[in-house]
N, C-alpha and C positions, 0 to 999 in steps of 0.2 A: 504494500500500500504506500502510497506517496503522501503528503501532503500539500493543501494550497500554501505558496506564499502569504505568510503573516504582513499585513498593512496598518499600519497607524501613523499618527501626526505626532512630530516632536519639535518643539519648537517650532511650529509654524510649517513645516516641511514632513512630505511621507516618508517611509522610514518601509520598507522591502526588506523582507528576508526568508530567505527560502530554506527549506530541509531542517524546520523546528521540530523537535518529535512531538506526538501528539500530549505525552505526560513531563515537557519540562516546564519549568514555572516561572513568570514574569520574572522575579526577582533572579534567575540562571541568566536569564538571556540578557538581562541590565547590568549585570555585572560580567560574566562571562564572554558573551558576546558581542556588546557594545561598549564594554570597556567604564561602563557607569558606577562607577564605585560609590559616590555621593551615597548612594543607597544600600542600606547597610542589611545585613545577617545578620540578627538575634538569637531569636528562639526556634525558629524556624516554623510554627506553629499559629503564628497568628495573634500571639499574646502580647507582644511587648512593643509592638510600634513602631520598629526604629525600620522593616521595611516599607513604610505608609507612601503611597503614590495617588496622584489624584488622576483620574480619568473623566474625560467629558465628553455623552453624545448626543445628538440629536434627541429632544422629549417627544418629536412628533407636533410640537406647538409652537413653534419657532424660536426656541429655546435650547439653550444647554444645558443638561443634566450634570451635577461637578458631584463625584464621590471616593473620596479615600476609602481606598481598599489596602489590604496585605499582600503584598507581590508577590513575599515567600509561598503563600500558599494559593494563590490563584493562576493560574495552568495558564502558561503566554496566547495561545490562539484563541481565549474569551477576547484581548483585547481588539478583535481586529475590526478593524475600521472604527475606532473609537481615536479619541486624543489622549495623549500621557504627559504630565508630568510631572517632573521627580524636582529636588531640588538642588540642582546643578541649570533648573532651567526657568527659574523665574526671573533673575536678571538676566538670560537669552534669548528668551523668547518675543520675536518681534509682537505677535498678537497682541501682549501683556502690553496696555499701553497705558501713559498717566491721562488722569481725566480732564481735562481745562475745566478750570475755576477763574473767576477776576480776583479770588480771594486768595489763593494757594497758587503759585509755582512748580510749571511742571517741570519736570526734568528725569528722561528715559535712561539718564546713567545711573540715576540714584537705585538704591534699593529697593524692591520691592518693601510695601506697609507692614508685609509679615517679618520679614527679614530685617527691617532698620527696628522695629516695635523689640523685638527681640535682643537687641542690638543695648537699644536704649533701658532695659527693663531687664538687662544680665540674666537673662535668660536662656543663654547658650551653655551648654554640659561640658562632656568629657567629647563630644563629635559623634559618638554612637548613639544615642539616643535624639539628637537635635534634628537630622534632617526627618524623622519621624514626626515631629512634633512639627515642625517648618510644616509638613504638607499637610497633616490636619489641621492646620490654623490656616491654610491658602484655601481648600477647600472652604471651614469655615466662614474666611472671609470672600468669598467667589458665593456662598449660600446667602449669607447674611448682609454682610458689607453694604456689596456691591447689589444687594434687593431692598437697601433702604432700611431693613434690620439691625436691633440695636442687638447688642449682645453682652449678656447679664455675667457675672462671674458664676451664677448657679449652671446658666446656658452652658457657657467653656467649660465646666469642668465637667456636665456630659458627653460636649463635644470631644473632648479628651482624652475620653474614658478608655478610649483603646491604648491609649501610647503610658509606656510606667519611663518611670526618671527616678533614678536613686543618685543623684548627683547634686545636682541646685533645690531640688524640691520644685514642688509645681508653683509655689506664689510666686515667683518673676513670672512664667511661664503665664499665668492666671491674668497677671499684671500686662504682662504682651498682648495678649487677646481682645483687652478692652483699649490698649493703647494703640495698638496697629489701628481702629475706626477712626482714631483722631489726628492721621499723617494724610499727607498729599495722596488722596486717590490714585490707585490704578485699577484698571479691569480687563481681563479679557473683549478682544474684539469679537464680539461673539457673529456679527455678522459674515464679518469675510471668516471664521470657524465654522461656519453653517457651512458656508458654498465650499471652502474646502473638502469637508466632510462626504458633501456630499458628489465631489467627483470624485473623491476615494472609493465611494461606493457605485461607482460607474465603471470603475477596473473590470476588465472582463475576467470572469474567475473558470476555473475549471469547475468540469462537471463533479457532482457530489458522489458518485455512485462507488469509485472505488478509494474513496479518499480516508487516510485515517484521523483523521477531527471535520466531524462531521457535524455542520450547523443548518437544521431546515428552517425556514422562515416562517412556514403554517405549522397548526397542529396537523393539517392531512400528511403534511411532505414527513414530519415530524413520526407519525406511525407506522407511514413506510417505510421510513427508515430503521426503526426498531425490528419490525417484522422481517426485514431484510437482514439484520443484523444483530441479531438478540445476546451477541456472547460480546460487544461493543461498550466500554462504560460507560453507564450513564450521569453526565455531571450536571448540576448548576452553578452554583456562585463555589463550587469546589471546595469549601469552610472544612469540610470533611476529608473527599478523596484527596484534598491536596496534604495533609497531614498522611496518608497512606502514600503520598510519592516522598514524603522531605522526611517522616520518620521510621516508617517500616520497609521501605526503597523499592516502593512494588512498581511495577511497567505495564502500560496498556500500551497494548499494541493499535488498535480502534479507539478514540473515544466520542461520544454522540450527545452533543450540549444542546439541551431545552430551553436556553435563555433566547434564542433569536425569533420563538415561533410566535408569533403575535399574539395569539388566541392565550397561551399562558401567561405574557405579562399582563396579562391586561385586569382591571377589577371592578367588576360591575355592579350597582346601588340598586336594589329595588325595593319597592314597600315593605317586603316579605323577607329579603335575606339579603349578607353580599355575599361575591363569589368571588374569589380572590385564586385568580391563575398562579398554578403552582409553580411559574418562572417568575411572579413577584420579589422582590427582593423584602427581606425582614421588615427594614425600612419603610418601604410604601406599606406594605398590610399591615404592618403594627398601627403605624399612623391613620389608616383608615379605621381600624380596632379601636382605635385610643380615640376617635371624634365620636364614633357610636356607644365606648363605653369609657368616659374622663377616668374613670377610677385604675384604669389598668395604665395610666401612664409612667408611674415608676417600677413597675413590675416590666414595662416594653425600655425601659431603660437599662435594667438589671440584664437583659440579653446578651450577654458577649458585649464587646463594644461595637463601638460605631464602627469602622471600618471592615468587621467581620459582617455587623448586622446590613452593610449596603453590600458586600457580595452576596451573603446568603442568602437565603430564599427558602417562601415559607413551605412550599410543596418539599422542599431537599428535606430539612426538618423534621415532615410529616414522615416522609417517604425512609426515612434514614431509619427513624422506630426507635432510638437510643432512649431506655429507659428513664433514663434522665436530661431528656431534650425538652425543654420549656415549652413549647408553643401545645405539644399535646395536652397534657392537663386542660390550657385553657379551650383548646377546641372541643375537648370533653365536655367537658363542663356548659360551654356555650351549643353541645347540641348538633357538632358540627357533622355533616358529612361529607366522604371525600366521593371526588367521580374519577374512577379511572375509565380508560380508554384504551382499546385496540383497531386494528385496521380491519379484522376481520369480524369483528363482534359487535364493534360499538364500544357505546358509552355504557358503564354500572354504576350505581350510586352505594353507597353501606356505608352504615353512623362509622367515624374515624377510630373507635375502639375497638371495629370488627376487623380494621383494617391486619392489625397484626395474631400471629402463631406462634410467635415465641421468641424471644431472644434476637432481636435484629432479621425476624422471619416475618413475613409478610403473606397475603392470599393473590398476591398480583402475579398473573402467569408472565411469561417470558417475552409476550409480544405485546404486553400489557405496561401503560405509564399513569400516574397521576398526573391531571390538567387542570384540576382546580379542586379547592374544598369551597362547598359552600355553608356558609353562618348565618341561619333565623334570625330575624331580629328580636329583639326581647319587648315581652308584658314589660307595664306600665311599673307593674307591682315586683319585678323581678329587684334584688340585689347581688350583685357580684362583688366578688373579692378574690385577689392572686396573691399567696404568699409564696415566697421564693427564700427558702433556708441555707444559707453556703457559709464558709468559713470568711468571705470578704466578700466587701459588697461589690464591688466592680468587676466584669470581667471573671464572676465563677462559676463555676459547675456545681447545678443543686446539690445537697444531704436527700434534703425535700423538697418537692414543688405542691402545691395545695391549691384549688381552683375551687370555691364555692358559688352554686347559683341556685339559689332558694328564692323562691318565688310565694311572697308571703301576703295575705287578705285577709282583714279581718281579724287578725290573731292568728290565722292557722297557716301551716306551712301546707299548699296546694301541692307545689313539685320541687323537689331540689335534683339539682344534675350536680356530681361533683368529681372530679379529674386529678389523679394523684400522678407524682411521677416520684423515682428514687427509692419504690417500695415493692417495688415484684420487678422480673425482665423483662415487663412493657410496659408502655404507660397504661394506666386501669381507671375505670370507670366502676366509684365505692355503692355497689350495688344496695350492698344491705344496707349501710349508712342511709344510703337517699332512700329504701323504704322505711327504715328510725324513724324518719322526717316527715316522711308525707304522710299528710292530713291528723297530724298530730298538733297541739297547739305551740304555739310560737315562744316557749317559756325556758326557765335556766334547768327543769327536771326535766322536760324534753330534750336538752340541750346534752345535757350530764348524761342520759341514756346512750344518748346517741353518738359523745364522746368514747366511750366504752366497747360500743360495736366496732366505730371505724379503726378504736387500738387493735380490734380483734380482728380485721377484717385479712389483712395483710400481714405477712410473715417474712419484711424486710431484712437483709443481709447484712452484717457488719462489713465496714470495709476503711479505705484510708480518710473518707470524706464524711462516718458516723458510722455509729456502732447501731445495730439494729431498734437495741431495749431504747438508744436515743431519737431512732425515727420514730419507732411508735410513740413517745412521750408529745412527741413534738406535733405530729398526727391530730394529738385529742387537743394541745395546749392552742394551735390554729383556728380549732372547731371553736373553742371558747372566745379566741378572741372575736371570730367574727360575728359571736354572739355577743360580745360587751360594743363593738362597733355598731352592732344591730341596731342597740337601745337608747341612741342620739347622745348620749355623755359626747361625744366628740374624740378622733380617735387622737394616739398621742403622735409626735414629731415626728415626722418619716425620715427614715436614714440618709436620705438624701437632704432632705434639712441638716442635719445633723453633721452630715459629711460636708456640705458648704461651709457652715460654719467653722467645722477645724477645719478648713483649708483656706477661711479667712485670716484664723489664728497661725497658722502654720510658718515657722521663720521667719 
């Protein structure tokens, strides 16, 4: 099998390169191949930032999409025909241009707002960690900035959340974020990036049939391709496979990426439910999740960080089945079910807890992909609540994940749906708990009953992230709190309160 040549924009110019294999990853070919060191090897996993690159493409609206992603772990032919850049390229790139004001002075030698902010707020490290943080503050400021956005010290230190610093501490870092706003603009020329872009995508490309990175643009081309190719991996925002090429060194010889076919990014509003395409990236569905339900905003925060949560995707997620993957509990809980699709059968629907068999095992045959989960929208009278249990608040991997939606009138609890992850080897759906619940009344001895089933329901494992006797403690201590939450007292600081504040205090 061959591959297409790889295309993208760097600094203002395309950028060709031919015979990528299909499993090496952005961050090999930016150093390795083009000699980009700027951008650095950490952890290799996604965790620490210091690979952070920002990519920008067409939204379809006449706009640029900007997202800091992880290079080390995103597979190089995701980015093609997208724009890149790292940070060797914000004082090179002709696009990057200052804005004219009669009030401010431009001038195209100076430094880019991220880069002088930085400068001026000693917030430059040891060099390993900083060009990380350089491009999640360019991205930030290409989101916020430059759309008239102000940006809060609580904002930056989610936008942050991906990149660690054990060097300066993050208050300069904090301190740059809101000081970059207040220097001589510059922005992206997003227009002449539009027409660029789009005669990138005018390249005549080889035909897809015996290619090994294989990107269809529809869901149809997309089944075909599957069915055509079933032993092929299947990627999206790669958050996952790409930690199986950078830590366990595994090789695909085919791989078959979901992210280009229209019909899966896309997420659809109706009276009744949305349907959020399982090439979404975390990003867009959370934030769609998080306008229909405000309460789940620090819980879509707690996801990995930013730069994981704009590769990922919420279908990879579903589809991945990892016990301890956050977004299950809550689509449990919220009632969700997934559609997969074949070329030969159609489309199936089945609630997202039928989805899995065991252990990272699923019921989806071989010619078989999910294309979207779709979410009811909730009674008037529903309350939900997402707790997420880990040893640190940023950027962890649950003990426990806990998803309550109790649906309460009158005093009595009509239905509760509730979504556990971190306590069997799939995510589960606490059967016997929600019938404790239903049509029981809405009280602290109905509460306390029903605390006691869900300890019993599950027969969690110890391991390095909790001991089991500690998940199930934690189990019934969740149930209650979302019963002292229930009863209007008002709940207390969220950790993210909390964490701003020592990060106001900090150094």
């Amino acid at each position: 099998m061959t591959t297409r040549p790889l295309q993208f924009l760097r600094r203002g110019q395309p950028v060709a390169l031919g015979n990528v294999p299909p499993d090496r990853t952005l961050l090999e070919v930016l150093r390795e191949d083009l000699g980009c060191t700027g951008t650095k090897e950490g952890c290799g996993e996604g965790d620490c930032g210091a690979c952070t690159v920002v990519l920008g493409e067409a939204d379809g609206h006449g706009k640029v999409r900007y997202s800091a992603v992880n290079s080390c772990i995103r597979l190089a032919h995701s980015i093609d025909g997208m724009a890149l850049w790292t940070a060797e390229d914000l004082a090179e790139d002709p696009l990057i241009q200052p804005v004219a004001s009669s009030a401010q002075p431009t001038d195209k030698s100076a430094l880019h707002p991220v880069q002088e902010a930085m400068v001026q707020c000693h917030g430059s490290q040891c060099g390993f960690c900083t060009p990380g943080f350089v491009m999640s503050l360019f991205g930030m400021y290409q989101n916020r900035v430059c759309q008239g956005r102000s940006i809060s010290r609580a904002q930056a230190a989610k936008d942050l959340s991906g990149n660690l610093c054990r060097c300066t501490g993050y208050r300069p870092i904090l301190d740059a974020a809101q000081q970059m706003a207040q220097l001589p603009p510059m922005a992206v020329n997003e227009a002449e990036l539009l027409q660029k872009l789009e005669l990138l995508a005018l390249t005549p490309q080889a035909p897809e049939a015996n290619l090994a990175y294989i990107t269809p643009t529809t869901q149809a081309e997309l089944l075909a391709a599957r069915a055509a190719h079933p032993q092929a991996q299947v990627v999206a925002g790669a958050t996952d496979v790409g930690l199986w090429v950078t830590k366990q060194h595994r090789q695909f010889a085919q791989v078959l990426d979901v992210t280009r076919a229209a019909e899966l990014r896309r997420i659809d509003d109706t009276p009744k439910h949305i349907a959020i395409g399982a090439a979404a990236t975390l990003t867009e569905a959370f934030a769609r999740l998080t306008a229909q339900w405000p309460s789940l905003a620090e819980f879509a925060h707690r996801f990995a960080g930013l730069p994981v949560r704009n590769s990922g995707t919420l279908g990879g997620n579903v589809a991945n089945g990892s016990p301890i993957g956050d977004s299950m509990p809550l689509l449990i809980a919220l009632r969700a079910q997934v559609v997969l699709a074949s070329q030969a059968r159609g489309e199936r629907a089945l609630p997202l807890e039928a989805l899995y068999t065991g252990y990272r095992q699923n019921v989806m045959a071989p010619d078989e992909l999910l294309v979207r989960i779709v979410v009811p929208k909730p009674a008037s009278s529903e309350q939900l609540r997402a707790y997420k249990i880990s040893k640190r608040f940023d950027d962890d991997i649950s003990a426990v994940c806990l998803v309550l939606n109790v649906d309460i009138a009158d005093g009595t609890v009509q239905r509760a749906s509730i979504g556990a992850g971190g306590v069997a080897a799939t995510p589960v759906r606490a059967q016997q708990t929600e019938a404790a619940l239903q049509g029981q009344p809405w009280t602290e001895a109905t509460v306390q009953q029903a605390m006691r089933v869900l300890q019993a329901e599950f027969s969690p494992i110890s391991d390095m992230r909790a001991s089991g006797d500690y998940r199930r403690t934690v189990l019934g201590n969740l149930l209650q709190r979302f019963w002292l939450e229930s009863q209007g007292g008002g709940a207390p600081a969220s950790i993210a309160q909390l964490q701003a504040t020592h990060l106001e205090s900090a150094l």
